[in-house]
C-alpha positions as CSV (number, residue, x, y, z in Angstrom):
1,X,15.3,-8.7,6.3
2,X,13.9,-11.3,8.5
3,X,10.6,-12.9,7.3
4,X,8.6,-12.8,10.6
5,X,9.0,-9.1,10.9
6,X,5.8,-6.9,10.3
7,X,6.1,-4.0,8.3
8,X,4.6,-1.3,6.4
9,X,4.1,-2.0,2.8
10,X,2.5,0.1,-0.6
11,X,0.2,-1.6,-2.9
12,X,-0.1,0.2,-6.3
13,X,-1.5,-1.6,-9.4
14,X,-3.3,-0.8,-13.0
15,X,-4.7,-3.6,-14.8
16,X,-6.6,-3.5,-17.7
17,X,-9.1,-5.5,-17.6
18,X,-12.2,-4.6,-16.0
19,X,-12.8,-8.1,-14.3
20,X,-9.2,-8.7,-13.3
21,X,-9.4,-5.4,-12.2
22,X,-12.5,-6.0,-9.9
23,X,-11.0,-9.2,-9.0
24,X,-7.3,-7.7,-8.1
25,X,-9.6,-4.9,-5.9
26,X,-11.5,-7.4,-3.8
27,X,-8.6,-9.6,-3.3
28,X,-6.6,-6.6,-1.7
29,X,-9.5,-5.7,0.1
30,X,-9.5,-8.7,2.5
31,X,-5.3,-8.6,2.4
32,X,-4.6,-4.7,3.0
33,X,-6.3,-1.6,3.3
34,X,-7.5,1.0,0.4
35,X,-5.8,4.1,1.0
36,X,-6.7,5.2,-2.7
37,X,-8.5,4.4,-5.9
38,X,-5.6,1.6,-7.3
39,X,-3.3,1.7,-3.9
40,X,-3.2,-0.2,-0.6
41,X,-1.2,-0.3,2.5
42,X,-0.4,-3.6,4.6
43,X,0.9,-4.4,7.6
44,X,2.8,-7.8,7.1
45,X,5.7,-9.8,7.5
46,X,7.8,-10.4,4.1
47,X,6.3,-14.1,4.0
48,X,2.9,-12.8,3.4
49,X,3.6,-10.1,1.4
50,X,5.4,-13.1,-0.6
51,X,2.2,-14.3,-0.3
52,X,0.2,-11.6,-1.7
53,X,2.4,-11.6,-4.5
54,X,2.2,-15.1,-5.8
55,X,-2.0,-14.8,-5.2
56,X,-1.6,-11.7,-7.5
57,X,0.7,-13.0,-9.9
58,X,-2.3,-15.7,-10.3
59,X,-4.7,-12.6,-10.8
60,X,-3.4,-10.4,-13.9
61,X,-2.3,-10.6,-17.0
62,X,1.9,-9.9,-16.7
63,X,1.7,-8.7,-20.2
64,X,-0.9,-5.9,-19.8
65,X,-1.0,-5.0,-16.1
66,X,1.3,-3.6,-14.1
67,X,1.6,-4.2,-10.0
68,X,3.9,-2.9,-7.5
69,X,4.7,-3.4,-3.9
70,X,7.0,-1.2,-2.0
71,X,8.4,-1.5,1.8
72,X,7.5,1.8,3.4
73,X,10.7,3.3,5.3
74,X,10.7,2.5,9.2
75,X,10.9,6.4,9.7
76,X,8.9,7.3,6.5
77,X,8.6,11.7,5.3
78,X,5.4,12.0,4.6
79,X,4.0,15.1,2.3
80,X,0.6,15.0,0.1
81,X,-1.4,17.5,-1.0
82,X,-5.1,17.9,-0.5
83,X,-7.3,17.2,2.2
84,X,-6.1,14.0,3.6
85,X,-3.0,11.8,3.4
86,X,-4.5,8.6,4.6
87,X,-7.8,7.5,5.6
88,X,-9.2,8.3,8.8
89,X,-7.6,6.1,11.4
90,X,-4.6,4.8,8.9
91,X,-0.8,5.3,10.0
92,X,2.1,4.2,8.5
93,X,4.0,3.8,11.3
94,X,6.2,0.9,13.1
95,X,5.9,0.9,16.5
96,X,4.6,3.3,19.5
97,X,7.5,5.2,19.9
98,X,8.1,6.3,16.0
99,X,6.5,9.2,14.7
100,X,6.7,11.0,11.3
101,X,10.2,12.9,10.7
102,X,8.6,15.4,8.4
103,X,4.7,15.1,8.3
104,X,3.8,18.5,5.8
105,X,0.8,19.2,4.5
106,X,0.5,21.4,1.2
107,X,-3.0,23.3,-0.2
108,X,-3.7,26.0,-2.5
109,X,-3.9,29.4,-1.3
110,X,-2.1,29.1,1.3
């Protein structure tokens, strides 16, 4: 994968600590976007998300926390449950012209 391309990537972490964990939050804040509690979403190339990773790896404690960073498909199937999949105004898309293959939606009592 080339460097200098932007795409779509999945932040998840649990750390233990209470101060690494506020410290891991705000640093993700001002890289990514919250999209839940411990999870993020960035648009970036593969040199910043190498980026993010080496400023994380600073950040925890490798033998007690645990973070993960996943590249999002380019044509991503989407299904949650609940209200809402993403925050208001947050796509995980590529480019104009891509859409969600399968974008399903699941509640209770259908």
């Amino acid at each position: 994968m080339a460097l200098n391309k932007t795409r779509t990537w999945l932040i998840a972490y649990d750390i233990a600590d209470p101060r690494r964990l506020a410290r891991v939050h705000r640093y993700l804040k001002s890289e990514a976007v919250p999209v839940q509690y411990s999870v993020f979403v960035a648009r970036a190339t593969a040199g910043k998300v190498g980026g993010i990773k080496s400023a994380l790896a600073d950040l925890i404690d490798p033998g007690t926390d645990d973070v993960r960073i996943y590249l999002v498909p380019e044509r991503p199937e989407l299904s949650y449950l609940g209200t809402k999949a993403l925050p208001e105004g947050i796509l995980l898309l590529e480019g104009k012209t891509h859409a969600f293959s399968s974008f399903t939606s699941s509640s209770r009592g259908g």
